[in-house]
N, C-alpha and C positions, 0 to 999 in steps of 0.2 A: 376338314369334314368330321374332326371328333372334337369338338368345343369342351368337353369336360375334360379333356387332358389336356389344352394349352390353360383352360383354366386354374388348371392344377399344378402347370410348372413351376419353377424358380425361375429357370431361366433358358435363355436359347445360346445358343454355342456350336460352336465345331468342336471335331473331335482331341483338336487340340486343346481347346479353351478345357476341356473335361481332363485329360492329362496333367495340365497347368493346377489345375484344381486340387487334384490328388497328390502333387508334390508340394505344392507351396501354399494353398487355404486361399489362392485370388481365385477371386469371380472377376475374370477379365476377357479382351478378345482383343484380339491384334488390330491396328487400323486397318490394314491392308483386307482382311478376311471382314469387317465390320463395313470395308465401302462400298459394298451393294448391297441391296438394292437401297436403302435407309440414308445414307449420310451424306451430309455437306460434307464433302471432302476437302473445303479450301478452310470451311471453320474448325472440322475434324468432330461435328457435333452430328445427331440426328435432326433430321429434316422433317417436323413435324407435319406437313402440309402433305410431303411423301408418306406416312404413316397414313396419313386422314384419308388421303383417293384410294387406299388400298385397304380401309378397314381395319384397321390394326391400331387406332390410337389409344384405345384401351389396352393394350398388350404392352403399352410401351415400359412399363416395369419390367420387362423381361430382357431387355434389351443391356447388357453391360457395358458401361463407358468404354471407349478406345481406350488403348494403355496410351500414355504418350509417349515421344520419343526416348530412349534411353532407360527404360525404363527395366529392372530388372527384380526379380521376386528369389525370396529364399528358401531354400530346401524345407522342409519341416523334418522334424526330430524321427519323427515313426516311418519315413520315406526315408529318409536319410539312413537309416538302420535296414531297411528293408531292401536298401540297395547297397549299401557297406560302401557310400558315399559321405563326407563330413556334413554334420548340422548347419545350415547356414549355408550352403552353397550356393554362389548367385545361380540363378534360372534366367534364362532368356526362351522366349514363346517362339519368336522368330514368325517372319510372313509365309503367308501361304504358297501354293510350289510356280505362283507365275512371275511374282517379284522377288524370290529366291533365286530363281533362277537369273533371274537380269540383272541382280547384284551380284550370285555367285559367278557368272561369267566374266565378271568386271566393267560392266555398267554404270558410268561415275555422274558421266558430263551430259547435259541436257543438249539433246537433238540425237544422242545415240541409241541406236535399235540391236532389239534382242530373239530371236528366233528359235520359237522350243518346236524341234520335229518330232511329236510324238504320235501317238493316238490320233489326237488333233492337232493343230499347226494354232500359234500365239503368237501374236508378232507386238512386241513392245517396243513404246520410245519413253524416254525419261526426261523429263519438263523441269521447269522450275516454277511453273505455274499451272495451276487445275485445268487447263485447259481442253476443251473435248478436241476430237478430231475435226476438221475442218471435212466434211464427207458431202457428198451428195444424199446421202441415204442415212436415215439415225442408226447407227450401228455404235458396235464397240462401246469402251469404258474409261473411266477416269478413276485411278486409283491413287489414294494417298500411301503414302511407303511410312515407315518407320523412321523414314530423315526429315528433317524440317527442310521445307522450299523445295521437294523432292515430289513430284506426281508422275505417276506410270498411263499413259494411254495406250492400250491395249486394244486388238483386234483380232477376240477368241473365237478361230475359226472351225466347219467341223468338219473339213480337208485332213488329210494325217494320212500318217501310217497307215492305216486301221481300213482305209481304200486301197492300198499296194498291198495288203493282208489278202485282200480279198480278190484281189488281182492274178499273184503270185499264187493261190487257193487252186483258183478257178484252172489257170496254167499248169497244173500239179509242178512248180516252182518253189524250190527252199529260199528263204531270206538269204542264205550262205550264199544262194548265185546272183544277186543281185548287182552286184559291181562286175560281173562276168557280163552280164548278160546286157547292160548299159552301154561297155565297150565296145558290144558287136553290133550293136545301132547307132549309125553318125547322127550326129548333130541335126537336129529338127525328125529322127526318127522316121527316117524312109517317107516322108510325108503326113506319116501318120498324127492325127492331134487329137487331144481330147478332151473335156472337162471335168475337172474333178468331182465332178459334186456327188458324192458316193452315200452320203447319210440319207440313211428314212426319214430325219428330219429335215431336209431342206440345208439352206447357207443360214448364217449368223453375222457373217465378216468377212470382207467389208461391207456383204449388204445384205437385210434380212428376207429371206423371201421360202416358205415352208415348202414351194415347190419343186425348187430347185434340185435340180437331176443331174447327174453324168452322161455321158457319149465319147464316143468314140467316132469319129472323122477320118477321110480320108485311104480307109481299108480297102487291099484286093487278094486277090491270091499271091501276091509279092510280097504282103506284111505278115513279117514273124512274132512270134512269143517276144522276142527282146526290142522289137520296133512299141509293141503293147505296153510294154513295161515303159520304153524309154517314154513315148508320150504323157502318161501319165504321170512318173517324174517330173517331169519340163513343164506339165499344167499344176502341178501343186507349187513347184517355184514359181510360175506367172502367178497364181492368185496369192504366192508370199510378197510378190511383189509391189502387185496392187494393195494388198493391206501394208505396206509398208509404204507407199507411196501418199497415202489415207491418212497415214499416223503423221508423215512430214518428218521423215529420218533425213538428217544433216550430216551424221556422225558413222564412226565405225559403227560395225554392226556383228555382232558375233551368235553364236549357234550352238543348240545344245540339243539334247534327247536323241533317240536311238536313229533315227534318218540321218542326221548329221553324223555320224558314223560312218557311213559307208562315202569312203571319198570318191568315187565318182559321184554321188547322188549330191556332195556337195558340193563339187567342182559344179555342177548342172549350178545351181541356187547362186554359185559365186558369178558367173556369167548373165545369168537372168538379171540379179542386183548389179551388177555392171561394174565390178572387180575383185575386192577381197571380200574373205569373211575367215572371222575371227571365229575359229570351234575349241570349244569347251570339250574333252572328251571325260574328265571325273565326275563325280557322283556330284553335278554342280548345282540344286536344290539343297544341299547338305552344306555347298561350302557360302552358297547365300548366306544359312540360317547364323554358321560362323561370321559371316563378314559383318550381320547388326550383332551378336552378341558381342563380339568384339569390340565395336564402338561403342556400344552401351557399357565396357568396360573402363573404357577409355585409353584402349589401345588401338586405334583402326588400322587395319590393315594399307599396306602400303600399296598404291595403285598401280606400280611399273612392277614391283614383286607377284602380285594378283594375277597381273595379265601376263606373264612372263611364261608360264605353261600352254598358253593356248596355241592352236594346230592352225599354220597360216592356208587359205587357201585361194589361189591366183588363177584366176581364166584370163588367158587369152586375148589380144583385143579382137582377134578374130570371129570369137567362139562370142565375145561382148556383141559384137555389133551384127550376129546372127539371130542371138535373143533377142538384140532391141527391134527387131524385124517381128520375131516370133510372137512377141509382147503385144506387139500392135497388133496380129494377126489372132491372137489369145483374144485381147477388148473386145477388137469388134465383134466376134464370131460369138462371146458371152453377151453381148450387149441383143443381140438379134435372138440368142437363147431367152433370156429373158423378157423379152417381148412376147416370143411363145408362151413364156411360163403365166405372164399375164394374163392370159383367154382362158388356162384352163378353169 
């Protein structure tokens, strides 16, 4: 809506590609951060025709080449000084925090999935082909990664934290009691069910729909604050489930951001995907960004060393084959929601 300021840019960027800028003199952007909306992600080029249906083919001057794999920039002299860092020091840009994170978790082999519990829920698998999601619904993305033969399909959800925020809010409940208060609700939460759909904007992943709402099922004067809590829980792991189900995860599958913290809320998640999960509990966006600057060093990190920190987590086959109940009883009850959601 202000044509004389895109006309007047250099260029578009993230906030990283601007940092990059100011330490090393590249106008670049990372594949990863450059593969939406714009690029062929299997040629790693822009997609002119994408450009043309969206008006922008004249802007495409703005637009700076992906770096390619390995690719690493060096300090400058007045940065380098300004941070009492040496001249010349390699730079690496590193991807942005959804395929940091499913590198930094240890993400190697294509068919394995990555789960960020944060704000919002991400559910990655790692390909060795551009392939989209095999879905019923056009959702989700295909990202090219900093590795060659290396594609991330994703299904950025807006399920999270950020609904148990609001949960625990409403309850006048602290985060601190949240594995308390899971304990004191069994398994399937007193009957209680719910859907998570907690955003003003609707779902995204695995299916796009701006109406989509939350509920609560199943309530009487018998259900407590930690049956509220637990269902909710148990409905953000069935819709990790279903987008992970979407992506076509064959592989381990491991877990990061602050839900995956509280172990019982990941014990719930290890059950719902129907045995382990591999949790990340470091600052594992940070150890992504190390694991390509690394390889672009041509040192990579070692993959049994990598995963060698992570926190195992095992349900049950009991606690398995009570989700795989819950699971079904999740679809259908979503599926008949959004039939509702259709009319309005």
């Amino acid at each position: 809506h202000e044509p004389e300021r895109l006309a007047a840019a250099e260029v578009a960027g993230y906030c990283v590609d601007a940092v990059v800028q100011r330490l090393t003199g590249a106008v670049t952007v990372d594949v990863s951060d450059a593969s939406q909306p714009f690029l062929d992600v299997a040629t790693r080029t822009y997609d002119e025709t994408a450009l043309e249906l969206c008006g922008l083919s004249a802007h495409r001057r703005l637009l700076p080449d992906p770096a390619p794999p390995g690719t690493l920039h060096r300090l400058l002299p007045d940065a380098a000084r300004r941070l009492g860092l040496p001249a010349g020091l390699p730079v690496s840009a590193g991807p942005f925090d959804i395929p940091a994170c499913a590198f930094g978790s240890g993400v190697a082999e294509p068919g394995e999935g990555n789960l960020i519990i944060g704000t919002t829920l991400a559910a990655q698998v790692l390909d060795s082909e551009p392939r989209p999601a095999m879905a019923e619904d056009p959702a989700g993305m295909v990202l090219a990664t900093p590795y060659e033969n290396r594609y991330l399909r994703v299904m950025p959800a807006m399920i999270g934290t950020a609904g148990l925020d609001w949960l625990l809010k409403l309850l006048d409940v602290k985060i601190e009691a949240l594995d308390a208060l899971l304990v004191q609700s069994p398994p399937g939460a007193a009957g209680v069910t719910a859907l998570p759909f907690l955003s003003t904007s609707g779902e995204r992943a695995p299916f796009v729909d701006p109406r989509a709402r939350g509920r609560f099922d199943g309530l009487s004067p018998l259900a407590g604050r930690a049956d509220l809590v637990r269902a909710l829980c148990e409905a953000v792991a069935y819709s990790a489930r279903h987008c992970m189900e979407t992506l076509g995860v064959t592989g381990t599958v491991t877990a990061c951001g602050g839900g995956a913290r509280s172990g019982e809320w990941a014990r719930v998640f290890a059950g719902v995907l129907g045995g382990t999960l591999e949790v990340c509990d470091d600052a594992v966006g940070i150890r992504g960004a190390a694991h390509v600057a690394w390889r672009s060093l041509g040192t990579p990190v070692d993959p049994g060393a990598w995963r060698a920190r992570l926190r195992t987590v095992t349900a049950e086959r009991g606690l398995i084959d009570h989700y795989a109940e819950g699971y079904a009883a999740y679809r259908h009850a979503l599926d008949l929601a959004r039939e509702g959601w259709s009319t309005q």
